[in-house]
N, C-alpha and C positions, 0 to 999 in steps of 0.2 A: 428283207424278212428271211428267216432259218428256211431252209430247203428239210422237208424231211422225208422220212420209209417208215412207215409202219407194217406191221408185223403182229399180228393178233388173232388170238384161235378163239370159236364161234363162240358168240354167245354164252360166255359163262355165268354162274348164276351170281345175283349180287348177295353180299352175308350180312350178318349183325354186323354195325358197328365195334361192340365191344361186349367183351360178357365179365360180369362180377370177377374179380381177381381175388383169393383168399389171402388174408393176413398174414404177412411172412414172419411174424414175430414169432409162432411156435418153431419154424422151423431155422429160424436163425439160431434161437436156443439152443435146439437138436446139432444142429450144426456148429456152435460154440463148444460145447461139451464134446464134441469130437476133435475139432480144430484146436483146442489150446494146447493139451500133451505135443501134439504136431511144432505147433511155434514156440513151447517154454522148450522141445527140444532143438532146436532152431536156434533159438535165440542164447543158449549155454551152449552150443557149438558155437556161435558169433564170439561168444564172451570167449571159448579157449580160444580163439585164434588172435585174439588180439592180447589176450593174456601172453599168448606163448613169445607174442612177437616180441611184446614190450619186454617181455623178462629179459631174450637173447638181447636183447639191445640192450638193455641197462650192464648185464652182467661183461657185456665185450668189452664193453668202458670202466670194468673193475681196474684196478691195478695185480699186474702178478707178480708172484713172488713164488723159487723155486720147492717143487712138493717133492718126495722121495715118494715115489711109492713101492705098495706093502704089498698088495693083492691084488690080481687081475684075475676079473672070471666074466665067461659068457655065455648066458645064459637065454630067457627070452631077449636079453639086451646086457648091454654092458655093464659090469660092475665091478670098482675099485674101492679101494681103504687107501691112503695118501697120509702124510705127516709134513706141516708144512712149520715153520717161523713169522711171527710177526710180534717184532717191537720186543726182540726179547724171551718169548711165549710161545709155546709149542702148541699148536692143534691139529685135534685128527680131521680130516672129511671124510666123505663115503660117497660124494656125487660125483658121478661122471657126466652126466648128461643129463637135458632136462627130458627123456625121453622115455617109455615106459616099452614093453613087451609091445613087438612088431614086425613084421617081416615085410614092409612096404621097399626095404630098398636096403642096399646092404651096407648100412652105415653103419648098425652095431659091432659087424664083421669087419670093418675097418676099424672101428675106432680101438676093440680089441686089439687087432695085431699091432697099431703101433702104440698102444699103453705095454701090451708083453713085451716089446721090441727093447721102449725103454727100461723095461723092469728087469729084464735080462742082461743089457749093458749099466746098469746100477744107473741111469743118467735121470737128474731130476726135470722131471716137467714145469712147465710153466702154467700154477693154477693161478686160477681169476679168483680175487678175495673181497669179499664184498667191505668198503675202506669204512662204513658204520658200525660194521658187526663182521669183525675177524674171525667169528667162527662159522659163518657163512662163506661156501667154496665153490666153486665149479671149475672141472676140466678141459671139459670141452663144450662153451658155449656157441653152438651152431644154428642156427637156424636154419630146419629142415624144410623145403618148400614141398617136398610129396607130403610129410604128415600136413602143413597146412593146406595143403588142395587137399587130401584126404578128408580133412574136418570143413571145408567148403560144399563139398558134395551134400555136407550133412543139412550144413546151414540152408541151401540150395533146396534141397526135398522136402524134409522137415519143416524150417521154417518158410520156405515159400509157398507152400501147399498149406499150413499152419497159418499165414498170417493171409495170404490171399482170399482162405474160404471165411476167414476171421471176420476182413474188409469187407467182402463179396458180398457175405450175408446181411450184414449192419448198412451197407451203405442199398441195400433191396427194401429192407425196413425202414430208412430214413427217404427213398423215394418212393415207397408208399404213403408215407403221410403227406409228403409233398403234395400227391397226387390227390389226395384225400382233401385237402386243403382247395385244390386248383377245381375239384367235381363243385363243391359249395362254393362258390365262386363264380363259376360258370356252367352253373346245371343245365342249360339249353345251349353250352356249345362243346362236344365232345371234345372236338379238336383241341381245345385249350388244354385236357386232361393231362396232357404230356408235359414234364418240364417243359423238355426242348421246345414245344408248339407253345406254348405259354404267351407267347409274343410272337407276331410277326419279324423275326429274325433269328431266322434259323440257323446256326453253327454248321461247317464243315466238320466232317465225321473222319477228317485225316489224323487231328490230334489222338482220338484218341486211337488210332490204326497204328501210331507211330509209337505211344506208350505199349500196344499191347506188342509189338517188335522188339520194343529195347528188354521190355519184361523174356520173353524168348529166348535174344541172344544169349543174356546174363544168364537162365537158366541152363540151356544147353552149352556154353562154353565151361559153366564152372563145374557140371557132368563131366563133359569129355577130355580137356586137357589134361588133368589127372592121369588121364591113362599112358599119357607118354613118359612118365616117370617108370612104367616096368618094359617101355620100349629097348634101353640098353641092353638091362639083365636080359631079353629075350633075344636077341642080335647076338649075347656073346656067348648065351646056348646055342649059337645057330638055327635060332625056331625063328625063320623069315618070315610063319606065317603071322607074326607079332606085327609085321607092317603094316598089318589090316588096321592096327587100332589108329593108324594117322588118319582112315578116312571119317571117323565121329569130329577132330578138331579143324579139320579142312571143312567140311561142313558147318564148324561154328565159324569159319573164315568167311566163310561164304553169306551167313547171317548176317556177320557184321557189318560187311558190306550194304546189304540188303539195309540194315537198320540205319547206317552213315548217311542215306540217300531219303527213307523216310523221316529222318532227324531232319536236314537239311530243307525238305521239301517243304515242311510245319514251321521252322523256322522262316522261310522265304514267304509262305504263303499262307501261313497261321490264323492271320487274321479276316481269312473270306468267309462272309457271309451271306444267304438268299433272302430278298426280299418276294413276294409274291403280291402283283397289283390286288389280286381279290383274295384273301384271305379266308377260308380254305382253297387251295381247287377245286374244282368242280369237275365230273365224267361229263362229256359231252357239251362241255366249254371249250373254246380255248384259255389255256395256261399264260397268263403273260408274267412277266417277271425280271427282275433284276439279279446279279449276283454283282457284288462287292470285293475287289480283288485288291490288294499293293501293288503300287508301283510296278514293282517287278514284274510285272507281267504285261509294263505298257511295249513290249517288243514283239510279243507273239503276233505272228503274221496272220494268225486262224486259231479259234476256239472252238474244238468240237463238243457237242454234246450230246448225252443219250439220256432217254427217260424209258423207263422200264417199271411196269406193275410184275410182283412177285407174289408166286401165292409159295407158303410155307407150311409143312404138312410135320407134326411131329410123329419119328417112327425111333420105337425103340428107344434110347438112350441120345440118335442122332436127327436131325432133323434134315427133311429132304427140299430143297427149293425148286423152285421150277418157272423159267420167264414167261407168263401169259401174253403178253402184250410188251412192244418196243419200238421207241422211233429213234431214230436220230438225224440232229440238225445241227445247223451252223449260227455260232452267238454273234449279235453286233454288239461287235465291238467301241466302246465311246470313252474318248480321254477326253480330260480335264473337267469333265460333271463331279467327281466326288469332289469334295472337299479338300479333303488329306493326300490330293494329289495320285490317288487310287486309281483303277481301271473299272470301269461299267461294262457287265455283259448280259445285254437284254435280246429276251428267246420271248415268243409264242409260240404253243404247241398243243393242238386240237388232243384234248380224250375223249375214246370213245365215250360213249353213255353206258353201252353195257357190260362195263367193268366195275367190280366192286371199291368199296372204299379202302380206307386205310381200316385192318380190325388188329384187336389184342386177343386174339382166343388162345386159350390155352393150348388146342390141339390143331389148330388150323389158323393161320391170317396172312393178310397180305400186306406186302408193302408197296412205296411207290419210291422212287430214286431217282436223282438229279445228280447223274458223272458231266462234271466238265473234266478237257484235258486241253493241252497247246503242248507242245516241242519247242525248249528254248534252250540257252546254251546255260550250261549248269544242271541243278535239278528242275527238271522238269514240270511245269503246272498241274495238278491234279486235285482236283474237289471235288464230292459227294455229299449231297444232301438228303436227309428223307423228305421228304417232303405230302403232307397231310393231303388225303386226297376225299372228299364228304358230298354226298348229295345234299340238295336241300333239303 
C-alpha cells in the first residue's frame, strides 16, 4: 500500500460547489471585434513573407541578360533606370530590388555602391528577365532574411494575440454549451458538468502543458532572433553594449529545449489516463484508483505521487494559489493487467473530510490534483490529473 505525509492547515471552511457562470457569448463578441484587426493584421503580414519569399525565388531562376545602366540613386533605398535587349527589342527597367524604404540593415548602402561602381566603369550588369513578360526586370533579386524576421515579429504579435484571443474566446463559448448540455443531463451530479469529468476517464493535463510550450517558444524565438540582424552594424560601431541583445535568443535556446523535452514527454506518455474506483472522490474516504500508463514506463523502478487541494483566490488581473492540504505517496506498480501491454499505477489515499470540494467560482475555488512522476532513461514520466473531489 502507498506510504504517505500529509500536511494540512485547520479546519477550513467547505464552499459552494459551483455558482452560475454568465454566458460568454456577449463577450466573445466584445472580444472578436477587437481581436480581428489584431489577426487580418497578422495574417497579411503572413501573406508578405511568403509573398516576398516566393517572388526572390521565382525571379533568381529568371534568365539574364546584360542591362547598361542609366541611373543610380540612394535614397530611402535603392534606385536605378537600366536599358537591357531581348530577342531583338530594347527595354527600359526601373527595379532594383524588391525592397522599399528601410534602414534594417545596410543592404541599400551596398547595393548602391556596387550598382555606381558599375555605372562608373560603363560594365553592364547581369539583370534577371522574367522569360514570360521581357518587360519584367529585376537587379538584384535577394532575399533579405532581416526584413523577413522583421515581418515575423508582425505575424508573431498581431496575429498570435489576434487569432489566440479569436480561438480563446469561441472555443469558452463552444464549452459552455457543452457544459450546458452536460447540467441537463446530469442535474444531480455536479461533477459530470465538466467536459473532462464527463466520464470516468480523466486525461493527463501534459498535452495540453506541452501545446502551451511550443505556442511560447515559437512566440518568443520569432520576437528575439530579429535582433541579431543589428548585432554586426553594432560591433562594427564598436557599441559592445549591442552583445546584450544575444541574451533574449539564448533564452529562446533555452525554451526550445525546455519544449524538445515536454514534446517528447506527450509523445512517450500521451496516452495516460486516471481511473477513480468511486467516482467522485470523496473528503473523508479513502481515494482508490488506477492510473493507465504505456509501456514505457514498465521500467521505472518507483512511481511517486502527490495529491494536493488548492484553494485559488482571484486578485487583480492575477490570480494567487495557495496549497491547503498535501500528501504524498508511493503507486503500486502492476504489469501486464492492461490490455495494450501498458503499466497500472494503483494508489489509495485517505482525504480529510474537512476539506472542501472541487468549485468553479468566479472569485475563489479550489482544485484537487493527482502529479505522478518516475525517473527513467530519456524523458522522464510525468502526469497530472485534476481530479473531481464531492461530498455526498
Amino acid at each position: 500500500m502507498p506510504r504517505a505525509i500529509a500536511r494540512a492547515v485547520p479546519d477550513p471552511s467547505p464552499r459552494a460547489t459551483t455558482t452560475a457562470r454568465p454566458n460568454p457569448l456577449p463577450r466573445a463578441v466584445m472580444v472578436s471585434l477587437l481581436a480581428l484587426p489584431l489577426a487580418l493584421i497578422g495574417t497579411g503580414m503572413a501573406y508578405r513573407v511568403v509573398s516576398v519569399i516566393a517572388s526572390v525565388k521565382s525571379m533568381q531562376a529568371w534568365p539574364t541578360v546584360p542591362a547598361t545602366l542609366q541611373t543610380v540613386q540612394l535614397g530611402g533605398h535603392v534606385k536605378a533606370t537600366y536599358t537591357y535587349v531581348v530577342n531583338g527589342q530594347q527595354f527600359t527597367g526601373k527595379r532594383a530590388s524588391l525592397y522599399g524604404d528601410d534602414n534594417l540593415s545596410s543592404f541599400h548602402q551596398q547595393a548602391y555602391e556596387q550598382l555606381q561602381g558599375y555605372l562608373s566603369r560603363h560594365e553592364p550588369w547581369p539583370a534577371h528577365v522574367n522569360p514570360k513578360d521581357s518587360s519584367e526586370s529585376i537587379l538584384i533579386p535577394e532575399l533579405r532574411w532581416d526584413v523577413v524576421a522583421f515581418y515575423l515579429i508582425f505575424v508573431a504579435i498581431f496575429g498570435g494575440a489576434g487569432w489566440g484571443l479569436l480561438i480563446g474566446s469561441w472555443s469558452k463559448y463552444r464549452r459552455y454549451r457543452q457544459e450546458l448540455a452536460l447540467q441537463k443531463q446530469f442535474p444531480s451530479e455536479p461533477w459530470r458538468w465538466r467536459v473532462e469529468w464527463s466520464t470516468n476517464h480523466i486525461k493527463s493535463t501534459e498535452t495540453a502543458t506541452a501545446i502551451g510550450a511550443v505556442c511560447i517558444t515559437i512566440f518568443w524565438n520569432v520576437c528575439s532572433w530579429p535582433m541579431l540582424f543589428a548585432l554586426p552594424e553594432k560591433l562594427h560601431e564598436h557599441r559592445y553594449s549591442g552583445l546584450l541583445l544575444l541574451v533574449f535568443p539564448l533564452i529562446g535556446v533555452g525554451l526550445v529545449g525546455w519544449t524538445a523535452v515536454q514534446v517528447a514527454r506527450v509523445r512517450r506518455f500521451g496516452r495516460t489516463y486516471l481511473e477513480l474506483d468511486e467516482f467522485p472522490a470523496r473528503p473523508g474516504e479513502n481515494v482508490t484508483g488506477r492510473i493507465f500508463a504505456p509501456a514505457a514506463l514498465g521500467n521505472a523502478e518507483e512511481v511517486g505521487l502527490t495529491f494536493t487541494c488548492e484553494q485559488n483566490t482571484r486578485e487583480g488581473s492575477g490570480v494567487r494559489t495557495s496549497t491547503m492540504w498535501e500528501t504524498a505517496a508511493i503507486a503500486e506498480i502492476v504489469r501486464g493487467e492492461a490490455g495494450n501491454g501498458g503499466v497500472v499505477l494503483k494508489f489509495q489515499v485517505l482525504i480529510p473530510d474537512s476539506l472542501p470540494d472541487s468549485t468553479r467560482n468566479w472569485d475563489e475555488w479550489y482544485e484537487w490534483h493527482l502529479a505522478a512522476s518516475a525517473g527513467l532513461k530519456g524523458a522522464d514520466f510525468e502526469a497530472e490529473f485534476e481530479v473531481p473531489v464531492f461530498k455526498r
